[in-house]
N, C-alpha and C positions, 0 to 999 in steps of 0.2 A: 506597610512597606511597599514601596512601587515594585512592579516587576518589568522589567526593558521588553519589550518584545514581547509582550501578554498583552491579554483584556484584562484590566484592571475596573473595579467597582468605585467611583471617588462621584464626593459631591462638590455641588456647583457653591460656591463661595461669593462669587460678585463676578457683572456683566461692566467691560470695558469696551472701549469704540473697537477693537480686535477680535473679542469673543466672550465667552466664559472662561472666566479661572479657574480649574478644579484645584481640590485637595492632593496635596502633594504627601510628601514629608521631608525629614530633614536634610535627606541630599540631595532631594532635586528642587525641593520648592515647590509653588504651587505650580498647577502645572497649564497652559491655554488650551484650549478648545476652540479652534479658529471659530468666524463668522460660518465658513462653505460647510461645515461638521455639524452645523446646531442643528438637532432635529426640533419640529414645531411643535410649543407649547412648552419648551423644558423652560423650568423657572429656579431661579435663588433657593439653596438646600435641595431641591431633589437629588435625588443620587443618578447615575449614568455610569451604565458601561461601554468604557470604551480602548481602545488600543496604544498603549504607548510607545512612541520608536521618535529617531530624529529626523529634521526637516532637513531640504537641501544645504541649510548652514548650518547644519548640527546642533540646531537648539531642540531640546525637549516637547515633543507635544504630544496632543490625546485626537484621535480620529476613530470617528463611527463607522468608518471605510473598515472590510476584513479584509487582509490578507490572505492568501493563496496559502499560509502557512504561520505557524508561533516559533518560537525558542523552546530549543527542545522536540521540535517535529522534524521528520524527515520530510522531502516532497520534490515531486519533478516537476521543475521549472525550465524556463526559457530564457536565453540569453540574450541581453535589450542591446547591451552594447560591450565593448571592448575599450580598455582604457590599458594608459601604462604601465598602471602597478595593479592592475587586478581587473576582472567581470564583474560587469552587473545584470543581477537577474531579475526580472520579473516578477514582484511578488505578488502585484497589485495595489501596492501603491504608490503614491506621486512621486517620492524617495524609491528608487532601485535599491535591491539587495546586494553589499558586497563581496566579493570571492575573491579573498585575498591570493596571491602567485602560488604562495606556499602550500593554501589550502587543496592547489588544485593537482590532482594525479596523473592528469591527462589534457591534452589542448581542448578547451573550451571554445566555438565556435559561435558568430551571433547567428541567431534564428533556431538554434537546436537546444532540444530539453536535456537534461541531465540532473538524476537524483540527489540530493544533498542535504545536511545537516543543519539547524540553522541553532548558532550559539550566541553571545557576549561574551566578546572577547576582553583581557585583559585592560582592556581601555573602554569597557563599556561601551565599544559599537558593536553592532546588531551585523552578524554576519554568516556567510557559509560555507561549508567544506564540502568535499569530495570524497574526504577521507574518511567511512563511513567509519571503518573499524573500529576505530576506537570512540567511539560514542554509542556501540554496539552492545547489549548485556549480555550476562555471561550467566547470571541465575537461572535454573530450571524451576524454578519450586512450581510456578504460578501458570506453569501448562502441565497439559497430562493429553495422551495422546484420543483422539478421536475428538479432541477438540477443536468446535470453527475457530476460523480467528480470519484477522484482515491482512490481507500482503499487497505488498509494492514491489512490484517486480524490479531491482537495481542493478542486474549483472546477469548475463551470459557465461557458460562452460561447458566444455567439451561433453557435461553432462546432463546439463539442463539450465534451469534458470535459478538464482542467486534471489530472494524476496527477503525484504522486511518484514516478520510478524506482528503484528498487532504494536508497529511505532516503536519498537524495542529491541527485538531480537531478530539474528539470522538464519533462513534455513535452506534446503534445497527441492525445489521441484525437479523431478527426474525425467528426462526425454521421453520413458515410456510410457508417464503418466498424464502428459501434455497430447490434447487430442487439436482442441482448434489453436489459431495463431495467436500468440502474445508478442508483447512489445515491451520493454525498456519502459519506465516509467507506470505501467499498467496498476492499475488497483483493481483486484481479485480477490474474491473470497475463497477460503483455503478451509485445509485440515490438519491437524497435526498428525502424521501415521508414522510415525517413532520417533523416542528418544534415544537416540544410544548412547554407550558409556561412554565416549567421550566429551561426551556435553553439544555434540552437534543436534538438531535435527533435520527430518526426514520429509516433506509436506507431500498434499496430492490435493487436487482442483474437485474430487467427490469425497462423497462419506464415506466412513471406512465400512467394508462389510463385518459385518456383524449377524451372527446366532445364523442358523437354521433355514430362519424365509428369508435370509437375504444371499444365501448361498448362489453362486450363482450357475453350477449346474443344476439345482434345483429350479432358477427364473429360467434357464433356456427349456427344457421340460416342460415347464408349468407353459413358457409361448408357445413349443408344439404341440401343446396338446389342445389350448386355447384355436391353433389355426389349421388344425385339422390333422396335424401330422407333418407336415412341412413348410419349413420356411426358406424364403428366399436370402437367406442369405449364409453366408460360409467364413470360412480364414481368413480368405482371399477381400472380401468384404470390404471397403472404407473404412477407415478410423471413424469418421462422421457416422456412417449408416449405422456402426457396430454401437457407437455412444448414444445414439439417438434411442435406441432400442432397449439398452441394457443397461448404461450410462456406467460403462466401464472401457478400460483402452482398447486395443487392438491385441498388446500381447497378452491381457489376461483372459480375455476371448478365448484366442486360439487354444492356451491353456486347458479352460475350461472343455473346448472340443475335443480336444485329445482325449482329455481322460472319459469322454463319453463315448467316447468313439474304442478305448480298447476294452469297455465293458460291455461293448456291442449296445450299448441305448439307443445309439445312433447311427444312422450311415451320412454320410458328406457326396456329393459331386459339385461340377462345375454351376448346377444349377439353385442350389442349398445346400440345407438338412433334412432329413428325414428321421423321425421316430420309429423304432424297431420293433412293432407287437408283438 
């Protein structure tokens, strides 16, 4: 069975003055492989993977060209142009990708990228949305926290940034967890650091801490004692210098200072930290 908007495995069947034929099936036919697609040395019966989508006349074809993205993928693309009944975006290949009015939640502008869906629609064209949500899943079984996974940053809030997990699910990176700059569109590796009851999750850009040595008034300790008793650096600190170091944020730093600081392990000034013998 052909898939619209997949790599599809089909073999070559017969060479006409246009291309190869591949193997089709019974709703589409056999399927062309233009002359510009053929890679060198494919011959009669070998197999071939390749892409199927429609050409600028809506006929069916196969190209060894990838796209920017499948059916069934999310991905931030860029808008080639603007038309009357819809956008076309950029997927990579010769055929733009369409964005029907409806699909879209927000004005679509040409030259600027935007996250989106890419499905078959009812009429069997190859298309994309905006409207993430509801192509979004809703099962938890198949994460468990402290697990990496892959994000696509797709949304901004007053709390942090909105990503796509691992092409399936939604979740939240938190302002305070965010050290360097992200962007709309971004693909970042992540972590799961909770599930809650409501079915939402919780993300963060490092590994979760864990057990004992990874404590992290134990790693500031363990640096002064490493640097002789003091380090240069405090609360007050960079996000930057404090992640560079510890590779944790800004507020769970200062955190960790305080509470060394009212067990007296440490003293602070403007200058560092100091270790208390």
């Amino acid at each position: 069975m052909i898939k619209l908007g997949k790599f599809n495995t089909l073999k070559v069947l017969r060479r006409e003055e246009q291309g190869f034929y591949l193997e089709g099936d019974e709703e589409w036919g056999n399927i062309l492989l233009p002359n510009k697609y053929i890679p060198e040395g494919l011959e009669i019966d070998q197999d071939i993977e390749v892409f199927i989508y429609f050409d600028s006349e809506d006929i069916i074809i196969a190209t060894t060209k990838k796209p920017l993205a499948t059916v069934g993928e999310f991905a931030s693309l860029k808008v080639a142009q603007a038309a009357e009944f819809g956008i076309f975006l950029d997927w990579g290949l010769e055929k733009d990708l369409f964005v029907p009015f409806r699909e879209q939640i927000f004005k679509m502008e040409v030259g600027q990228s935007y996250v989106v869906h890419i499905y078959v629609d009812s009429s069997n064209r190859i298309s994309a949305s905006t409207r993430l949500n509801k192509y979004l899943g809703r099962s938890l079984a198949q994460f468990k926290e402290g697990q990496p996974v892959d994000l696509l940053l797709y949304q901004t809030t007053s709390m942090g940034y909105k990503a796509i997990i691992d092409g399936s699910h939604s979740g939240l990176i938190f302002k305070d967890d965010i050290v360097n700059n992200l962007r709309i569109g971004q693909k970042v590796e992540g972590f799961i650091k909770k599930i809650r009851e409501d079915g939402k999750f919780d993300l963060s850009l490092r590994p979760l801490v864990k057990a004992k040595t990874d404590d992290l008034s134990a790693q500031i300790i363990e640096k002064l004692k490493e640097a002789g008793g003091t380090l240069d650096i405090n609360s007050k600190s960079s996000a930057e210098s404090i992640n560079a170091m510890f590779n944790v944020s800004r507020k769970k730093f200062k955190v960790a200072l305080g509470a060394l600081y009212k067990k007296k392990i440490i003293s602070t000034d403007d200058s560092g930290i100091q270790l208390i013998k």
